[in-house]
C-alpha positions as CSV (number, residue, x, y, z in Angstrom):
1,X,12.5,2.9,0.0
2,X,15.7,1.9,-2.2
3,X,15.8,-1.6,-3.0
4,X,14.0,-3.0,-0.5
5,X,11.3,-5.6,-1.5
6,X,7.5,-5.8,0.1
7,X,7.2,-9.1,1.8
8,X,4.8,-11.0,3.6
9,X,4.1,-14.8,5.3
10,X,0.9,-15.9,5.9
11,X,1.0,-19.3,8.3
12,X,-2.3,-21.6,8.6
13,X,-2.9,-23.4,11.5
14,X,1.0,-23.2,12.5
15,X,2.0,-24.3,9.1
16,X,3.3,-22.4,5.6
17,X,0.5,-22.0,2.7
18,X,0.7,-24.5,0.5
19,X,2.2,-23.6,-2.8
20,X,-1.1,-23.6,-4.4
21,X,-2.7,-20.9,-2.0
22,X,-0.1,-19.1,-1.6
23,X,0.3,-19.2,-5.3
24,X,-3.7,-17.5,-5.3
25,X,-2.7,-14.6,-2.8
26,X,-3.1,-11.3,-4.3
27,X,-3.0,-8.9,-1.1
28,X,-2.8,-8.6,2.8
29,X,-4.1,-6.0,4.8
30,X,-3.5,-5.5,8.6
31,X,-5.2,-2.6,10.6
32,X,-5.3,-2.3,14.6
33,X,-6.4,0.6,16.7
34,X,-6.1,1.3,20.5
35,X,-8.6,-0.6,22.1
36,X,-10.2,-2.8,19.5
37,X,-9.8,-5.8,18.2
38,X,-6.7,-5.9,15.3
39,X,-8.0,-7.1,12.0
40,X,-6.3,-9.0,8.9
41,X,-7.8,-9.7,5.4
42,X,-6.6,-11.9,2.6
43,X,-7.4,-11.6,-0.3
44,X,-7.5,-14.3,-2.7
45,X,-8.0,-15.3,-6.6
46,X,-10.8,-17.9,-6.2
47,X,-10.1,-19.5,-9.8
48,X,-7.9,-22.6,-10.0
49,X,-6.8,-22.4,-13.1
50,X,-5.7,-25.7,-13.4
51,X,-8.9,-27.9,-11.9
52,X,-11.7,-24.7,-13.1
53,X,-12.7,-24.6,-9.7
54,X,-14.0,-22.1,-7.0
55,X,-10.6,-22.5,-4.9
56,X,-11.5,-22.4,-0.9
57,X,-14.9,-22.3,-1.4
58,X,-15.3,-26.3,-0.2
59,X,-14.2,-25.1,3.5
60,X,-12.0,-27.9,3.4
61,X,-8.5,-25.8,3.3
62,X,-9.9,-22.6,4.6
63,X,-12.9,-22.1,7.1
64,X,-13.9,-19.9,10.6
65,X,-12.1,-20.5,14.0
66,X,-8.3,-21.6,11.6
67,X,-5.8,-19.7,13.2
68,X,-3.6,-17.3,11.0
69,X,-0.2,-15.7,12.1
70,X,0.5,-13.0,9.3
71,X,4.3,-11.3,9.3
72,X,4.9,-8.2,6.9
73,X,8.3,-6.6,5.9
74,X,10.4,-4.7,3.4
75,X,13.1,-7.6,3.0
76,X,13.2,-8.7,6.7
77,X,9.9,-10.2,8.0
78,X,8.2,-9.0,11.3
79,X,4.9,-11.2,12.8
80,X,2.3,-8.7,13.3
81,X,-0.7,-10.5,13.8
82,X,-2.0,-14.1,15.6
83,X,-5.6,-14.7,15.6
84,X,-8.2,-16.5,13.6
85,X,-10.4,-16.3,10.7
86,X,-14.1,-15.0,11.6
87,X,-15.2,-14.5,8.1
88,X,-15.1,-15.3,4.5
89,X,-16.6,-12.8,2.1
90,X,-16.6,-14.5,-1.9
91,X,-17.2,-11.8,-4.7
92,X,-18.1,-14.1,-7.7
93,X,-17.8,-11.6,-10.9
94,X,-15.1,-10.7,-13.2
95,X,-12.7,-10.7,-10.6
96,X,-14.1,-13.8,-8.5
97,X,-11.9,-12.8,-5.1
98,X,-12.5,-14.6,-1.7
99,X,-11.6,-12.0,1.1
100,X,-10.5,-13.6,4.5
101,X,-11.0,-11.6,7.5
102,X,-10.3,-12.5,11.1
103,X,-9.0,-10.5,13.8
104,X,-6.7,-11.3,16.9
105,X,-8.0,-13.2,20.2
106,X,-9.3,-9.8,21.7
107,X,-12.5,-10.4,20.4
108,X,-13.0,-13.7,21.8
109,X,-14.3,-11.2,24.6
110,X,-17.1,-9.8,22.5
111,X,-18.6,-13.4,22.4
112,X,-22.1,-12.9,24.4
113,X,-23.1,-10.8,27.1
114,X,-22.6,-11.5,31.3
115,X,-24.5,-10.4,34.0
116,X,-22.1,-11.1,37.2
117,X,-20.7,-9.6,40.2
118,X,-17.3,-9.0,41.3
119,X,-16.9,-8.8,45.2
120,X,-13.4,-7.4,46.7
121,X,-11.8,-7.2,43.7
122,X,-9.6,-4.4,41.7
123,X,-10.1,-3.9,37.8
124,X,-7.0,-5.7,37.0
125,X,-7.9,-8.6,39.1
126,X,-11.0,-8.6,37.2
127,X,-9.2,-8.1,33.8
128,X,-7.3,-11.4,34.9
129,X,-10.2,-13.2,35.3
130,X,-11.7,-12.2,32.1
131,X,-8.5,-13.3,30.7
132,X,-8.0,-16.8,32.0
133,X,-11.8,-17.6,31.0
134,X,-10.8,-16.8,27.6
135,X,-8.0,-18.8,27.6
136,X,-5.2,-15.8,27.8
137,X,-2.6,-15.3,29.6
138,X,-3.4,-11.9,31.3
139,X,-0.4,-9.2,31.6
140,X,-2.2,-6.0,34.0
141,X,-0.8,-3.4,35.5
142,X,-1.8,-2.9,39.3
143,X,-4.9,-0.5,39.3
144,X,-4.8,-0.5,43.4
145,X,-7.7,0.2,44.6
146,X,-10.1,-2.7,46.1
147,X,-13.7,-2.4,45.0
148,X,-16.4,-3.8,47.2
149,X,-18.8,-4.5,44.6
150,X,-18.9,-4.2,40.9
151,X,-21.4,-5.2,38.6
152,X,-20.8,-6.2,34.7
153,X,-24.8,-5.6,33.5
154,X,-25.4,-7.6,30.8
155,X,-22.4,-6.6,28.6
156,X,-19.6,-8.5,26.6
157,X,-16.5,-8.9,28.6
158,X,-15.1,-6.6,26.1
159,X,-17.6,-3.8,26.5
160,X,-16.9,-3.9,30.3
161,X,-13.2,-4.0,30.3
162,X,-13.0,-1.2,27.5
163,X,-15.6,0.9,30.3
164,X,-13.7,0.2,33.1
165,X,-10.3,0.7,31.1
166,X,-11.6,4.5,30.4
167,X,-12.4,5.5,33.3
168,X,-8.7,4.6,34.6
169,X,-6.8,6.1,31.1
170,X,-6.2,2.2,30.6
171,X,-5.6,0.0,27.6
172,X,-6.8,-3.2,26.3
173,X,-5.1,-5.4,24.0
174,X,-4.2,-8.2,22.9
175,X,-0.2,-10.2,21.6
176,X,-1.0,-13.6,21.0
177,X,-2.6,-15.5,23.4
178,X,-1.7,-12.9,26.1
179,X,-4.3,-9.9,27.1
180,X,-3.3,-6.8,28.3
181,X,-5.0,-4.6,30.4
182,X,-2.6,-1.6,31.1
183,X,-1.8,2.2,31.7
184,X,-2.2,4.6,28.5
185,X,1.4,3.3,26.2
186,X,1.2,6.8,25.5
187,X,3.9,7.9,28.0
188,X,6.6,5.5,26.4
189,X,9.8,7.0,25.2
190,X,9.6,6.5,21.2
191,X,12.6,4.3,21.2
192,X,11.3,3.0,17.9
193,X,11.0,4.8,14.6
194,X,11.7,8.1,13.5
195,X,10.1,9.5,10.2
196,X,11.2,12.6,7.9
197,X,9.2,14.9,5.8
198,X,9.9,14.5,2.2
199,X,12.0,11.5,2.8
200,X,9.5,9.2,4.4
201,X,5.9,9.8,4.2
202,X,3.8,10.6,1.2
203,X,1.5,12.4,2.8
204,X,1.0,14.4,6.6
205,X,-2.1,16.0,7.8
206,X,-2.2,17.5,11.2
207,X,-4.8,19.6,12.9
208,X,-4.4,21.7,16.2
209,X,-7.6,22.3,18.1
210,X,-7.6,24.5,21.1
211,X,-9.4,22.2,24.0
212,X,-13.1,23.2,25.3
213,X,-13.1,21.3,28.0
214,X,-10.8,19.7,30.7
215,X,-7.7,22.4,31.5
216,X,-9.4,21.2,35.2
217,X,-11.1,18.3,36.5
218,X,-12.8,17.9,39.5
219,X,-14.3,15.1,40.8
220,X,-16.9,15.2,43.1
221,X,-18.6,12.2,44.9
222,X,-19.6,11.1,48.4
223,X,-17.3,8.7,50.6
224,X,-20.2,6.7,52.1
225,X,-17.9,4.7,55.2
226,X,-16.6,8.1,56.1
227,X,-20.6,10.2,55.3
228,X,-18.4,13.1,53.8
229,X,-17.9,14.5,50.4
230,X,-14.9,14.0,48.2
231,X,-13.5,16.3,45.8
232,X,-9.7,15.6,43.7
233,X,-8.4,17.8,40.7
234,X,-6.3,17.2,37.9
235,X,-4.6,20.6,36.2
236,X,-1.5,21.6,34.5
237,X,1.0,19.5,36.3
238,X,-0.6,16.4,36.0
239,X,0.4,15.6,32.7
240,X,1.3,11.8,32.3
241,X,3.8,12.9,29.2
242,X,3.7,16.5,27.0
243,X,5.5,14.0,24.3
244,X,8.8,16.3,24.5
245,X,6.5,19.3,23.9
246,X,7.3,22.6,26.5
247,X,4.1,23.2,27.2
248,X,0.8,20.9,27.6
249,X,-2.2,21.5,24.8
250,X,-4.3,22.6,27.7
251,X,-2.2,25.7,29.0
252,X,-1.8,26.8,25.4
253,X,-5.9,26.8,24.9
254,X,-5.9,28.7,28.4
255,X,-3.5,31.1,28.0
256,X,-5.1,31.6,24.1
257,X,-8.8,31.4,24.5
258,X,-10.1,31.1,28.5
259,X,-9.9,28.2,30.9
260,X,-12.5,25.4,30.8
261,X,-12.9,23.2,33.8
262,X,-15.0,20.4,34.0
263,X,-16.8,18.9,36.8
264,X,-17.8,14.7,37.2
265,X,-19.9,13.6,39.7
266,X,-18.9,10.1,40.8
267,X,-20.9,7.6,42.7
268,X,-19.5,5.7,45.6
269,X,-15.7,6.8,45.6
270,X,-14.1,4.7,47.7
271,X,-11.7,7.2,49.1
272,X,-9.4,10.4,47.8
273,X,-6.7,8.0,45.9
274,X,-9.5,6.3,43.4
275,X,-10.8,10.4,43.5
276,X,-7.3,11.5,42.6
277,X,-7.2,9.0,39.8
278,X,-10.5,9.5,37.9
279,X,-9.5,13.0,37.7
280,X,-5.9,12.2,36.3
281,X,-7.2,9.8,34.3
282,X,-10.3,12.4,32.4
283,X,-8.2,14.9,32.5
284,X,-4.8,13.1,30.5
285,X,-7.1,11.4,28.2
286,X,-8.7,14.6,27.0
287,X,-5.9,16.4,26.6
288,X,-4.2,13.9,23.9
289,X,-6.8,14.9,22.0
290,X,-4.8,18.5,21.1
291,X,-2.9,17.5,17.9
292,X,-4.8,15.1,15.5
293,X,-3.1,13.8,12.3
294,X,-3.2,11.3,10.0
295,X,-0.4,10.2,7.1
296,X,0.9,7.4,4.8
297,X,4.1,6.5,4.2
298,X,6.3,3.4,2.7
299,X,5.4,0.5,4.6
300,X,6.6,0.1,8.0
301,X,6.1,-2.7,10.3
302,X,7.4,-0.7,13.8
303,X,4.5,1.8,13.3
304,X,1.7,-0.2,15.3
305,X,-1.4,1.2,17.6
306,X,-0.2,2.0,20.9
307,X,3.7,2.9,19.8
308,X,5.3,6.4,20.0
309,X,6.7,7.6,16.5
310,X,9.1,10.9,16.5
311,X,8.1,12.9,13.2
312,X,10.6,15.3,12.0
313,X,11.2,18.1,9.4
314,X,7.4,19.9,10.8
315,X,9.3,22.8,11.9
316,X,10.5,23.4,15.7
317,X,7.1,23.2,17.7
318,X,5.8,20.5,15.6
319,X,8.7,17.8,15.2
320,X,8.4,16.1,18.0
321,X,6.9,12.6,19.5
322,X,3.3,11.6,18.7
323,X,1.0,8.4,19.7
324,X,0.2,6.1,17.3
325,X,-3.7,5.5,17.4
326,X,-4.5,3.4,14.6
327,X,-2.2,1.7,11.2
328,X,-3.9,0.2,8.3
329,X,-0.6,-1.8,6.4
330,X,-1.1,-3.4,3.1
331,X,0.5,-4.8,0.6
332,X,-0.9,-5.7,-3.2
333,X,0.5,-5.7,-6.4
334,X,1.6,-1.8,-6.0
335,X,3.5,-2.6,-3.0
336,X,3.5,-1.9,0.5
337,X,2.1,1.4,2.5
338,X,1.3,2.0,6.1
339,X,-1.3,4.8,6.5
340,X,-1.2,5.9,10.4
341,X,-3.2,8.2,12.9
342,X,-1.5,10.1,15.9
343,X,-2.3,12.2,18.2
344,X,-0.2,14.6,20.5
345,X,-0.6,16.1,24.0
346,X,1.6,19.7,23.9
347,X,4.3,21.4,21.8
């Protein structure tokens, strides 16, 4: 790490902490994962030492629904984080601490449960929709396909968008006040940072499981205009990204152990396109389930849920790109550390 210095900003309600709060910080934590809601917690001394009293606990200064923009850097600052605080947890003890959580404007969409029918419409014209009643700006990628009914039973906004986001191999989050709702970031080039063993994490753990199901996917269902049945597959071939691996987890469990196809039974498929892209979609998202790991190193703001990272120093089948799944960065009085969870697709 050198001489860099741990560094962090926390903004209320568009403005700086006043020198008193920010006086009372004693750490910052910041953990997202793909398709939830990001989190931040601050945590703060509660006793002003100057008046005796319980700082913050008035509501005055610091209560639910204040928005909080948190940046976090070694030297140079990066924002990481807009949303707003949903909770404040006081300890009152020997260490009297007041933890504020909050999380970004993604789970604005877990507020209540809908019952409501979408006529005509594709998913990412409904994600847009969702978005807009929110009050975010939607980003979507195109899913084509035209549905002629869909029905959201009595479920959060969030709990149907993450539904119909699996099925496609789709992600849901949120920057700000915009929401995305868009294909698996998975297949991005890494383009960001690389790490070393030895020189830049503390610690690697990574665990290679051959896969039990899903080297094929079929999907079966009934095209009720044309009263016939539909079948699509998804093999080896139809791999969205191998990560820079040679060969896909899937054909290395085959070739190892034995082949193991699945079958899904799907109601009401429009046609052999939305058939084609179920099966893509089962079979790409199982198969990044190959390589697991999880590590810590120096904190690092570019490692983020939904980024490619390119680890290095594993040897020559596994250096190589991985998916970011889930951080967890923090920074108290020992410093800064970013602990991180990938996953990989081949080698």
């Amino acid at each position: 790490m050198g001489t860099s210095v741990a560094n962090y900003k926390v903004e209320l309600n568009g403005s700086k902490l006043s020198a008193e709060l920010a006086a009372a910080v004693e750490g910052v934590t910041l953990e997202d994962e793909i398709n939830l809601p990001a989190l931040f917690s601050i945590q703060m001394n509660m006793v002003n030492s100057g008046s005796g009293m319980w700082r913050g606990t008035d509501l005055k200064s610091i209560k639910p629904g204040d928005k909080v923009k948190l940046s976090l850097g070694l030297d140079k600052l990066q924002p990481m984080i807009s949303g707003e605080i949903t909770a404040l947890d006081l300890n009152f003890g020997e260490h009297s601490v007041l933890d504020i959580r909050g999380y970004d404007l993604l789970h604005r969409l877990r507020m209540g449960t809908r019952s409501k029918a979408f006529l005509k419409k594709k998913d990412s014209d409904i994600a847009s929709e969702i978005a807009k009643e929110h009050g975010l700006t939607p980003v979507v990628d195109d899913t084509g396909t035209v549905y002629p009914y869909i029905f959201q039973n009595n479920q959060s906004n969030y709990e149907f968008l993450v539904e119909r986001a699996a099925m496609l191999d789709y992600e849901l989050y949120a920057d700000d006040k915009k929401l995305y709702f868009v294909k698996s970031r998975s297949v991005k080039a890494p383009g960001l940072p690389e790490l070393s063993f030895k020189k830049d994490f503390e610690r690697l753990n990574l665990e290679l499981r051959a896969l039990t199901r899903g080297s094929k996917v079929k999907v079966k269902g009934w095209d009720v205009k044309e009263k016939k049945e539909l079948e699509a597959e998804a093999k080896t071939g139809d791999e969205t990204t191998k990560m820079g691996g040679t060969e896909s987890g899937f054909s290395l469990s085959a070739k190892a152990i034995e082949e193991s196809p699945v079958a899904i039974m799907a109601e009401h498929l429009l046609d052999m396109s939305e058939a084609k892209t179920l099966a893509s979609a089962a079979y790409n998202s199982r198969l990044r389930d190959f390589i697991a790991g999880e590590g810590m190193c120096w904190g690092n703001p570019q490692l983020r849920a939904g980024q490619t990272v390119k680890l290095l120093g594993l040897g020559d089948r596994f250096s190589g790109i991985y998916y970011i799944v889930s951080t967890v960065h923090k920074i108290d009085s020992k410093g800064y550390t970013t602990t991180f969870r990938v996953k990989r697709t081949g080698l």
